[in-house]
C-alpha positions in Angstrom: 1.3 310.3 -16.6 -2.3 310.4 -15.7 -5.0 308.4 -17.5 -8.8 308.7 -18.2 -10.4 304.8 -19.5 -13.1 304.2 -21.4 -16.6 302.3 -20.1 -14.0 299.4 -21.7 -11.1 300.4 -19.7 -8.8 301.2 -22.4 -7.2 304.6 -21.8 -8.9 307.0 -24.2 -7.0 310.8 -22.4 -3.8 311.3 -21.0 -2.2 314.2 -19.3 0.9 314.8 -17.4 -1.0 316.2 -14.3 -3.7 315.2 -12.6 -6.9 316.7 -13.3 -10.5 315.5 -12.9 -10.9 314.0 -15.6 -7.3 312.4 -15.1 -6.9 310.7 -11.9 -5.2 307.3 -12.4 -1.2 306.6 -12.5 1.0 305.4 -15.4 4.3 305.4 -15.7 5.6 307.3 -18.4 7.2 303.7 -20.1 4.2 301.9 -19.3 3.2 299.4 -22.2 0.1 299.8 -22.2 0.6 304.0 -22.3 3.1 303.4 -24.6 0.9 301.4 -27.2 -1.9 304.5 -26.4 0.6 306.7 -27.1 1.0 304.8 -30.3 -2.1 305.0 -31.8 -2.2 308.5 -32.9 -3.7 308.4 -36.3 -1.4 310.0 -38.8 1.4 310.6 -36.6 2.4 307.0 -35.7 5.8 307.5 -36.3 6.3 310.4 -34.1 4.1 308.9 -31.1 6.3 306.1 -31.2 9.8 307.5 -31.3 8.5 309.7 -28.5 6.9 307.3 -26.5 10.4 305.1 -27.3 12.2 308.3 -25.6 10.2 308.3 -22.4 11.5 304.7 -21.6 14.5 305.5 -22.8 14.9 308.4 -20.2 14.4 305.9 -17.3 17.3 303.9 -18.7 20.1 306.6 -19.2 19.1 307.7 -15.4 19.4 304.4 -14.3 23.1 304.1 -16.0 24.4 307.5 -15.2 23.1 306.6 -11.5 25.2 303.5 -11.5 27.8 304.4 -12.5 28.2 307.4 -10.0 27.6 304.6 -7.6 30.3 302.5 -8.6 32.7 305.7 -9.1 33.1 305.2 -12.8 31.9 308.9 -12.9 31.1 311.8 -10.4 28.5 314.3 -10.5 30.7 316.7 -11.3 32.1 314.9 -14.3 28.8 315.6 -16.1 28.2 319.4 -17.8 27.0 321.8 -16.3 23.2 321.5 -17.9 23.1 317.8 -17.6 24.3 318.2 -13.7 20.8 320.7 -13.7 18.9 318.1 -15.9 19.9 315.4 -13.6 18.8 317.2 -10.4 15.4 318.3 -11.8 14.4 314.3 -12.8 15.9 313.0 -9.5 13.8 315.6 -7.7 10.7 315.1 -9.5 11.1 311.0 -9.1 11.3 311.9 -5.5 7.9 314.0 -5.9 6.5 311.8 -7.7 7.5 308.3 -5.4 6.1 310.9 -2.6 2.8 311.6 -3.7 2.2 307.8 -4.7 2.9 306.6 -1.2 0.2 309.2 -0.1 -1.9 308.0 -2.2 -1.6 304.1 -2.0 -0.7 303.6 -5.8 1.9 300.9 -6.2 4.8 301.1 -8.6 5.0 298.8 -11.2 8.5 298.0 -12.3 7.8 296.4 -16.0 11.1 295.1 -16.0 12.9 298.4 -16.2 16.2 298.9 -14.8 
């Protein structure tokens, strides 16, 4: 996710691509995104079960990736729209870790498997 801050530096837009106004990097299970996310005036209950379900995201393809690499499961194992799911996340990760090399942003792990 990309960010805009405040003259405070509290994160007042966000978007999912970069654009001029949005130029910094969060990860999507960022705290401090997450508690943005949060916020939302009215719909606090719905900003935080979806801002729960981005983290969340990162932990199921954490587990499913370990446990291909331990052989508990193979790729195959998993149906055929979660095989395509799985690709399109690994490949945008890859993206993503791509274009933050590029750029010199460093990854903050937050604890997150």
């Amino acid at each position: 996710m990309y960010i805009k801050r405040d003259d405070d530096g509290r994160i007042e837009l966000v978007s999912r691509e970069a654009t001029p106004d949005c130029r910094e990097y969060l990860a999507a299970d960022s705290p401090e995104l997450l508690s943005f996310l949060m916020e939302g005036e009215g719909h606090q209950g719905e900003a935080h079960f979806q801002a729960s379900d981005l983290a969340f995201v990162r932990v199921l393809e954490d587990v499913i990736e370990v446990l291909m690499d331990k052989g508990v499961i193979s790729f195959t194992d998993l149906p055929e729209p979660a095989q395509q799911k799985v690709m399109e996340r690994q490949s945008l990760r890859r993206r993503l870790n791509g274009l933050r090399l590029m750029s010199g942003a460093d990854e903050e792990e937050d604890g997150v498997i």
